[in-house]
C-alpha positions as CSV (number, residue, x, y, z in Angstrom):
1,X,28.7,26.2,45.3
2,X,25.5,27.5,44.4
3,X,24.1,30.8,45.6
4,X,20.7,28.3,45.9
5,X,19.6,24.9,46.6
6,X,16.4,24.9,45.0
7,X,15.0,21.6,47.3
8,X,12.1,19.8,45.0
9,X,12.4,16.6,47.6
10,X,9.8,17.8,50.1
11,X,8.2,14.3,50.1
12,X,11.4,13.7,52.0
13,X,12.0,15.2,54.3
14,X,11.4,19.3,54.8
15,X,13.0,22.1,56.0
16,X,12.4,23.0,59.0
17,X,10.5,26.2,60.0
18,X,12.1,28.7,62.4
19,X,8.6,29.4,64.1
20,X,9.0,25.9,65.1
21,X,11.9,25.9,66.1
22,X,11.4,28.9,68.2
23,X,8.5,26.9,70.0
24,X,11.0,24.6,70.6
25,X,13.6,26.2,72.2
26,X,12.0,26.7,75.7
27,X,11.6,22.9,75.9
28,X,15.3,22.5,75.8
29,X,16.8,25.4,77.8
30,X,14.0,26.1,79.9
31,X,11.7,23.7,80.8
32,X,13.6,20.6,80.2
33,X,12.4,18.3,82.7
34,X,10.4,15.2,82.2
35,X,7.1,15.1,82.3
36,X,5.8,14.5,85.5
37,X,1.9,14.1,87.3
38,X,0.8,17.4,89.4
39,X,2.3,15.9,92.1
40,X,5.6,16.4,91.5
41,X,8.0,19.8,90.6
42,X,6.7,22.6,88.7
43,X,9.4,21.9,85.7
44,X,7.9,18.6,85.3
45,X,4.6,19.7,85.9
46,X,5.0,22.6,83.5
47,X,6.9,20.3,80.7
48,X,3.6,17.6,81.3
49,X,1.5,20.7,79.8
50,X,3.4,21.2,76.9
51,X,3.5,18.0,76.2
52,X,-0.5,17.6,76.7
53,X,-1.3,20.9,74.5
54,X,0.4,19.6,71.7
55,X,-1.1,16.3,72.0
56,X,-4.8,18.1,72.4
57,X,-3.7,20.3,69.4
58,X,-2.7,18.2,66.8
59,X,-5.7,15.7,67.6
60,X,-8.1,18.0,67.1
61,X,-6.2,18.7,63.7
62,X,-7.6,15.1,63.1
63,X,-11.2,15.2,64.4
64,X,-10.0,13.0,67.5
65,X,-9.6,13.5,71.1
66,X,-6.1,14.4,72.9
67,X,-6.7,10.4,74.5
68,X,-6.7,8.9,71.1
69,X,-2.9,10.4,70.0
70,X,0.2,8.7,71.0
71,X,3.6,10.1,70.2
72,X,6.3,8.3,68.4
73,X,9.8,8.7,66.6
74,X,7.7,9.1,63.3
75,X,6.3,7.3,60.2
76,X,7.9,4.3,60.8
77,X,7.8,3.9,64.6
78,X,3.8,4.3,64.1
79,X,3.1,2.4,61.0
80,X,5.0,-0.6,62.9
81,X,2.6,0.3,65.8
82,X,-0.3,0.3,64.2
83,X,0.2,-3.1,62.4
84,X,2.0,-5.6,64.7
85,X,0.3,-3.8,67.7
86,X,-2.9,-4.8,66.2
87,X,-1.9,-8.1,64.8
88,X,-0.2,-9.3,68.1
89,X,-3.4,-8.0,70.1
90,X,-6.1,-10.2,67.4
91,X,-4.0,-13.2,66.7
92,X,-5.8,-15.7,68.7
93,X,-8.9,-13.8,68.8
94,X,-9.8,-13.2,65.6
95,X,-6.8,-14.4,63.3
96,X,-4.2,-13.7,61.5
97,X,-4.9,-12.2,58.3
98,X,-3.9,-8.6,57.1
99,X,-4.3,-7.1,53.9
100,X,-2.1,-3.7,52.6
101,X,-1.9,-2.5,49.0
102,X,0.9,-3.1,46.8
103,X,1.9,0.2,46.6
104,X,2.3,1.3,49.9
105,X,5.5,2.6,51.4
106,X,8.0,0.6,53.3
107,X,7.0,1.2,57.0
108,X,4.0,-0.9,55.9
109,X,5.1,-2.8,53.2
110,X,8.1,-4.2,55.3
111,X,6.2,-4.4,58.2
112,X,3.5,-6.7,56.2
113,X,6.7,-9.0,55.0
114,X,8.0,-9.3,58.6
115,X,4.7,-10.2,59.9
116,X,4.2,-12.8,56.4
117,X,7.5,-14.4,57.6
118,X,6.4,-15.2,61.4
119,X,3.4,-17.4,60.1
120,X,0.9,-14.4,59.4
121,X,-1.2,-14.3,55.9
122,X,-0.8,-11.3,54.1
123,X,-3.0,-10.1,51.1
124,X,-1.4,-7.5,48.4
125,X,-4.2,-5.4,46.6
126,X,-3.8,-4.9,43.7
127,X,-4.0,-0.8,42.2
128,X,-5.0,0.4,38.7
129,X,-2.7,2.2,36.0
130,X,-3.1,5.6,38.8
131,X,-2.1,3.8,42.2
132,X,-6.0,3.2,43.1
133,X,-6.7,0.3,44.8
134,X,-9.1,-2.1,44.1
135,X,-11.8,-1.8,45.8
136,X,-14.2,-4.9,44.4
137,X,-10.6,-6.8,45.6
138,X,-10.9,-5.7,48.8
139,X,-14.4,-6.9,49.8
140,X,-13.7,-10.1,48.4
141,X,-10.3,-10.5,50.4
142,X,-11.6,-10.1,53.8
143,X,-13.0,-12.9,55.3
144,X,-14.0,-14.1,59.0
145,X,-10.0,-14.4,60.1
146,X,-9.1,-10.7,58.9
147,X,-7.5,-8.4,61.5
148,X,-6.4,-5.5,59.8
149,X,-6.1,-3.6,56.4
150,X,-3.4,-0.8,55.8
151,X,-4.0,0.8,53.1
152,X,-2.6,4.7,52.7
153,X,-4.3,7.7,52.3
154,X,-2.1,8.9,49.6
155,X,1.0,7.3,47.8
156,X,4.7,8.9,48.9
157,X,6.0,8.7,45.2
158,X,3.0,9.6,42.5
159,X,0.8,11.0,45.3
160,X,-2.3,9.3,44.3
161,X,-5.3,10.0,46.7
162,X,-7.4,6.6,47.9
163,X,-10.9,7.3,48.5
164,X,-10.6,6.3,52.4
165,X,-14.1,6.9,53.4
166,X,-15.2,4.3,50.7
167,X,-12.4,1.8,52.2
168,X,-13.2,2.3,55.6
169,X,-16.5,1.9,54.9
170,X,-16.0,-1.3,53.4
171,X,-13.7,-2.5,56.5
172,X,-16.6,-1.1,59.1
173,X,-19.2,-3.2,56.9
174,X,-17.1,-6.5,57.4
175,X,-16.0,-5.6,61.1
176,X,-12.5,-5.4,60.5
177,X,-10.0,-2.7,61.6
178,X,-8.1,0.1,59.4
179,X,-5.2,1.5,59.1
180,X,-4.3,4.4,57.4
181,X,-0.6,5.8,56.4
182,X,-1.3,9.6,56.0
183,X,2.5,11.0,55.9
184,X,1.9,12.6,52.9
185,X,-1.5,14.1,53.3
186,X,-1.4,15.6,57.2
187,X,-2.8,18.7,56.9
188,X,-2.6,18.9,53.3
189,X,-5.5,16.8,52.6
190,X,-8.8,16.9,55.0
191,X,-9.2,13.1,57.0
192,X,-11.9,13.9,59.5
193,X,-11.9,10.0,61.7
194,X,-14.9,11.6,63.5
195,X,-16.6,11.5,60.0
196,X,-14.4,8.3,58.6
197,X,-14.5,5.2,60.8
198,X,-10.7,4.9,60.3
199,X,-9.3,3.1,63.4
200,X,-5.6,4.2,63.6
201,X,-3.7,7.0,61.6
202,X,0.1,7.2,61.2
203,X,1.0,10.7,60.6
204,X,4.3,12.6,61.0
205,X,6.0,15.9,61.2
206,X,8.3,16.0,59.2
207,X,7.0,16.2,55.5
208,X,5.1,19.7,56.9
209,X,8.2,22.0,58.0
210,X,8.3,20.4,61.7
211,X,10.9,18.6,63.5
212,X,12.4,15.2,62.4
213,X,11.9,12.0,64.7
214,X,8.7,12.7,65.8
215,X,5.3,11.4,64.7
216,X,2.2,9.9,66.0
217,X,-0.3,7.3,65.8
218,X,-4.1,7.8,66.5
219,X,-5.8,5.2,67.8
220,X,-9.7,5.3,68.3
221,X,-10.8,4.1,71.4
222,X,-11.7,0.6,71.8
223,X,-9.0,-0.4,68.9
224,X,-7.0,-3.5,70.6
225,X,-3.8,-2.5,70.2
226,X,-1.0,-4.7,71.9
227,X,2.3,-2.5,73.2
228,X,5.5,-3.6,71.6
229,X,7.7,-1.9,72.8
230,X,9.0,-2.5,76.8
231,X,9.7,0.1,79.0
232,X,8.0,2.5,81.2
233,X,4.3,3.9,80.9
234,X,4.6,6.5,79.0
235,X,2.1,8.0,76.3
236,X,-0.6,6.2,78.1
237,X,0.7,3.1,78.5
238,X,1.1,2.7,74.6
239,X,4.1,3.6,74.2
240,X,7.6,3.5,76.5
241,X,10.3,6.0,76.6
242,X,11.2,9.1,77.3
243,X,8.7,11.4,75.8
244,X,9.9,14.2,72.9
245,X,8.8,16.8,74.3
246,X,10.7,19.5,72.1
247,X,9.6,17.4,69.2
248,X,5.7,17.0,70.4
249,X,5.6,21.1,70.9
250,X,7.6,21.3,67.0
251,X,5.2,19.4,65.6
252,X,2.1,21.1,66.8
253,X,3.2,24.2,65.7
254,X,4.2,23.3,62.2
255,X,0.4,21.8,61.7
256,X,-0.6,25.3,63.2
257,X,1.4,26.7,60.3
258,X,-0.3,24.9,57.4
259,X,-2.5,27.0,55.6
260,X,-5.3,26.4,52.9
261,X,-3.4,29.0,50.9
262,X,-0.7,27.2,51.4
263,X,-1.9,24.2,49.9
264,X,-3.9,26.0,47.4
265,X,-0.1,27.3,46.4
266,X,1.4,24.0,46.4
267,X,-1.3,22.4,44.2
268,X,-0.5,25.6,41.4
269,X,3.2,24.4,41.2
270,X,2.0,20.7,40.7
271,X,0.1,21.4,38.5
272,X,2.3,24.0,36.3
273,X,5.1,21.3,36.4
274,X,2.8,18.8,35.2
275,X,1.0,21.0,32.4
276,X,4.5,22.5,30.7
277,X,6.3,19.1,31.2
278,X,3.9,17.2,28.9
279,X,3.4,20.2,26.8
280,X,7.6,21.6,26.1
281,X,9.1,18.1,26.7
282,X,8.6,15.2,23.9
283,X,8.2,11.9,25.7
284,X,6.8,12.3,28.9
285,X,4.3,10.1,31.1
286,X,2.7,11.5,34.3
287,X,2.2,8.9,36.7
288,X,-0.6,8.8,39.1
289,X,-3.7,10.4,38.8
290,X,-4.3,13.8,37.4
291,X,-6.6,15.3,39.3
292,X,-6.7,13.0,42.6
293,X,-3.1,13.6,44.1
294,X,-1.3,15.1,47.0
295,X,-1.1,18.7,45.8
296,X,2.5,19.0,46.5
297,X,3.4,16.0,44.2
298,X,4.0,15.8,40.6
299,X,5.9,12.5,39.2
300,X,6.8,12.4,35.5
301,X,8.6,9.7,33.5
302,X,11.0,11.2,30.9
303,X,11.1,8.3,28.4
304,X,14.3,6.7,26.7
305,X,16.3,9.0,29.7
306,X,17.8,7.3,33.3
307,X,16.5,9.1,36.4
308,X,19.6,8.7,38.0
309,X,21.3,10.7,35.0
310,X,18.8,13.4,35.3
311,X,19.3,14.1,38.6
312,X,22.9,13.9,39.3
313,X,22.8,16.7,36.2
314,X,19.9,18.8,38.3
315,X,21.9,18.2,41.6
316,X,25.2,20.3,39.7
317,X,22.7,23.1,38.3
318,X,21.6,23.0,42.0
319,X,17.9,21.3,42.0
320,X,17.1,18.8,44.2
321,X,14.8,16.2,42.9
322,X,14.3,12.1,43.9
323,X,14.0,9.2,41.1
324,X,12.6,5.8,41.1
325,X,15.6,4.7,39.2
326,X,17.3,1.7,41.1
327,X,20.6,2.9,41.0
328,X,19.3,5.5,43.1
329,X,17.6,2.8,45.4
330,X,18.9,1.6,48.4
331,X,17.4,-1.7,47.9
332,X,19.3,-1.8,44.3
333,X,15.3,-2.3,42.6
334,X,13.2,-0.3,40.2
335,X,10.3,1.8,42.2
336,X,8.0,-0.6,43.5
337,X,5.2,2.0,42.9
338,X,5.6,2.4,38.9
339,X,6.4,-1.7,38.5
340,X,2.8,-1.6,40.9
341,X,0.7,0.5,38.5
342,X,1.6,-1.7,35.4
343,X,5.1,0.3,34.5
344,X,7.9,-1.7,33.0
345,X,11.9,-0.8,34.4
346,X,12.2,1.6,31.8
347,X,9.2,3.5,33.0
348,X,10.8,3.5,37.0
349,X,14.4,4.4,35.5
350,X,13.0,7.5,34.1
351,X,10.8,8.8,36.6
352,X,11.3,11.8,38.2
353,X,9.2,13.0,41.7
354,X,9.3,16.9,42.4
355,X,7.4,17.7,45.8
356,X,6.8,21.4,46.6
357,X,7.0,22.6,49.9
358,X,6.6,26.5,51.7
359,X,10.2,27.7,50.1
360,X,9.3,26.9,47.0
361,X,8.2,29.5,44.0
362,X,6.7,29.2,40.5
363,X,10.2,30.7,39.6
364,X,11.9,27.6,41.0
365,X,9.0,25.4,39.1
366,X,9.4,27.4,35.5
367,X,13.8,26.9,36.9
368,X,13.7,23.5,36.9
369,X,12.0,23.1,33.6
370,X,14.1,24.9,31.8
371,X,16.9,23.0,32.4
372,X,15.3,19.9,32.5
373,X,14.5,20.3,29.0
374,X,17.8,21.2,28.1
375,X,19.5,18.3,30.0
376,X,16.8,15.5,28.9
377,X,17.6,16.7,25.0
378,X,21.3,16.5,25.6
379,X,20.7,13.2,27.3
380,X,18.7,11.7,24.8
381,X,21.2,12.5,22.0
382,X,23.7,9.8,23.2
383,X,21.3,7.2,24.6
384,X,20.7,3.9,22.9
385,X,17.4,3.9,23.4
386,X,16.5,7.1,22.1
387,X,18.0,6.5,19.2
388,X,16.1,3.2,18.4
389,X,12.7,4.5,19.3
């Protein structure tokens, strides 16, 4: 084993911090009832205010109001929210038309399909050759039977940044609802909704150092939003189940945590990895847009090398990195993203996606490089295609 696992897959999933966790703790050992009204026991009633705190804290994170926030199991839970909650609640009102990007990730891109294969018509935007959407497309796409557009706020793999106040402008112009994915910019990148007419908001806390399995959705007042899931009347009547209580209090701590600094730190690792990949390693395309990304993302194709090569040789020098490379893919297909932005398979095979997080150093950056340069020249010397180029 390695004396350290130097974790470059922060897009992922992050480690968690122990500030949080200590935040937690009480919420399991101590007060670990249910929330409950001021009419019933003090547990409850004391459990109820944690629960509210966190809500009021991380809403104001957002420029909303604690009403507006419902909590869920995470990205997925509230991207699937957001979108059949809103289609099922305008179907016979308005109609059943929804538009989402190409590139978006698959709690909305799956969500779209599912929708597309009940009846619904779904629009796919199209992006340019940095994962930015089309926005003379957009306009032209919705028409009187639109109910929603989903487009993120920035892309999970090349960490492109949309310009969402220009979109949701657009969709407030035309009278049609937004929704926005913003995993991978929560408190990384500023989205004001009291400033950007965006109607609902997925967000989640685990890409920031908090808890996994808890998320939440922010919904502006007045959004028709149909529940879909059955239960009790929970989170307002928005959403049933048992509320995460542990997970709600996690969560608003780790957005506590996030620092400009912090950011300002991440976005010097990017862009080091990005700057002495294209300079030390022949070959190399960065994909997404140079200066308006995620700072914690930097995604690089290493050309005539396969991802999945690459990292399985960083994983036994003990780096952690993720690849577009289908063999790395559940779903057995090339990145979706670099196919989206005009890359051919070859382009997704050899893409590589480092995303920095708070344990990470320029020494692990100026680490990883080293001996990626070392492994993509000793891969390159036995592949085929390198040696037809």
């Amino acid at each position: 084993m390695f004396d350290k696992i130097t974790y470059l897959d922060n897009a992922a999933s992050t480690r968690l911090d122990e500030r949080v966790l200590e935040a937690m703790k009480p919420y399991f050992f101590d007060t670990y009832a249910v929330a409950t009204s001021e009419f019933g026991y003090s547990m409850g009633i004391d459990a109820k205010e944690g629960l509210m705190d966190a809500r009021g804290s991380i809403a104001k994170t957002l420029g909303a109001s604690e009403e507006e926030l419902v909590f869920t199991s995470g990205e997925t839970e509230s991207s699937n929210m957001a979108i059949k909650g809103v289609a099922a609640a305008l179907r016979k009102k308005k109609g059943s038309h929804i538009i989402v990007s190409r590139i978006e990730d698959f709690p909305v891109l799956n969500t779209a399909k599912s929708l597309e294969r009940q009846g619904y018509k779904v629009d796919y935007l199209n992006v340019d050759s940095e994962g930015t959407v089309d926005l003379d497309q957009l306009g032209s796409l919705i028409n009187k039977e639109t109910a929603l557009v989903s487009i993120q706020h920035a892309n999970q793999e090349i960490g492109t940044l949309q310009d969402i106040k220009a979109i949701a402008d657009i969709c407030n112009e035309k009278d049609v609802l937004l929704h926005t994915d913003a995993t991978h910019t929560f408190t990384r990148v500023p989205l004001d909704v009291s400033k950007i007419p965006v109607d609902l908001v997925t967000i989640s806390a685990h890409t920031i150092h908090g808890p996994r399995g808890v998320g939440a959705l922010y919904v502006r007042e007045g959004t028709p939003l149909e529940k879909w899931m059955d239960g009790g009347y929970q989170e307002l009547n928005r959403r049933a189940g048992l509320e995460n209580i542990p997970g709600a209090v996690g969560f608003a701590k780790a957005v506590e945590l996030v620092t400009p600094e912090e950011n300002a730190s991440l976005a010097r690792m990017r862009d080091h990895t990005i700057s002495k990949a294209l300079e030390d390693i022949p070959h190399v395309t960065l994909n997404g847009s140079r200066n308006d990304r995620t700072p914690q993302n930097a995604n690089l194709t290493f050309h005539y090398v396969e991802g999945e090569s690459m990292t399985l040789h960083l994983d036994m020098r003990g780096f952690a990195v993720s690849t577009g490379s289908a063999c790395f893919s559940r779903s057995l297909e090339a990145s979706h993203v670099i196919l989206g932005i005009g890359g051919d398979h070859e382009r997704a095979h050899g893409s590589l996606r480092f995303t920095f997080g708070r344990y990470n150093t320029m020494e692990d950056v100026d680490a990883i490089l080293g001996a990626l340069k070392e492994i993509v020249e000793k891969l390159r010397e036995i592949s085929p295609l390198y040696a037809k180029k």
